[in-house]
N, C-alpha and C positions, 0 to 999 in steps of 0.2 A: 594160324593167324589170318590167312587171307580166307579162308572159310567163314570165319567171324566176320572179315569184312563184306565176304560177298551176301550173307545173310543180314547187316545191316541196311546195305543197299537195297534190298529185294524188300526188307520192310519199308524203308522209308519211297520207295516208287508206289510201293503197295496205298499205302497209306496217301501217296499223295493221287493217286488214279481214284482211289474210293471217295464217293461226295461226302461232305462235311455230316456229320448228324445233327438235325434239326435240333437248334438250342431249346430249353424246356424255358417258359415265360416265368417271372417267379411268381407265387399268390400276392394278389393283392394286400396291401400293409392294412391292415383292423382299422379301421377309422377309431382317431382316436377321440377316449370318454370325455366329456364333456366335465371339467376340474372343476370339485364342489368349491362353489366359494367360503374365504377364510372368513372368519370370526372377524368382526370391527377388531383392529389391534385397540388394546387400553392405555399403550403408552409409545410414546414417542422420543428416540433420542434425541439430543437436539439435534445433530448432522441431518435426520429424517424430517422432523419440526422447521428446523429452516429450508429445506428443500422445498414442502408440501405449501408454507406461508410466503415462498419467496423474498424471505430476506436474512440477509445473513446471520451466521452465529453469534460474530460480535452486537449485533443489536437483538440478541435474546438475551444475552448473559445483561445487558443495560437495561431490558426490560425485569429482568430476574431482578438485579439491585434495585429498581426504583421498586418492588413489590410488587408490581401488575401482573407479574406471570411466578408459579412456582414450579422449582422442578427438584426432584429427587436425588440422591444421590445412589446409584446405583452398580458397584463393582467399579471400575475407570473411568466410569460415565456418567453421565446425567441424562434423566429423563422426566420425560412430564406427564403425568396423565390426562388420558383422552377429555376425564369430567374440567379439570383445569383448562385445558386448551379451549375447549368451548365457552366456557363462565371465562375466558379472558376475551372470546371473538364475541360475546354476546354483553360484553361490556356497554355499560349506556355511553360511557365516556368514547368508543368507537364510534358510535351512529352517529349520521351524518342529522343536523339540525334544521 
């Protein structure tokens, strides 16, 4: 046992007298690709629709009853497409007079 100890000691003096080894740099990270842009989205949920128009959901859905805007029903959701969203922001009834 003290053999094992006195050969523990003798590496860890060893180890501590010898200088450190020059850490290696890592490579430099790839610069990253330049991310092709997506496709115009074609529809909008409303939670996205009111975020993008800035106004809430409840005043889409008042817009959806009054007619002025249509939107889909889509799985849990509703949505509106992109041609609809436009033909309601290009409404003559929007433009200012």
């Amino acid at each position: 046992m003290e053999a094992i100890a006195n050969r523990v000691v003798h590496l860890v003096a060893k180890r501590m007298a010898d200088p450190a080894p020059p850490r290696e740099t890592p490579p430099p990270a790839p610069s990253p690709q330049p991310e092709k842009p997506l496709p115009p989205k074609l529809a909008f949920t409303l939670k996205e629709l009111s975020a993008q128009l800035g106004i809430s959901k409840a005043s889409l859905y008042r817009l959806e009853e009054r007619g002025l805007l249509k939107s889909l029903p889509y799985l849990r959701t509703k949505v509106c497409a992109r041609r609809e969203v436009e033909r309601f922001l290009d409404a003559s009834w929007m433009k200012p007079r």
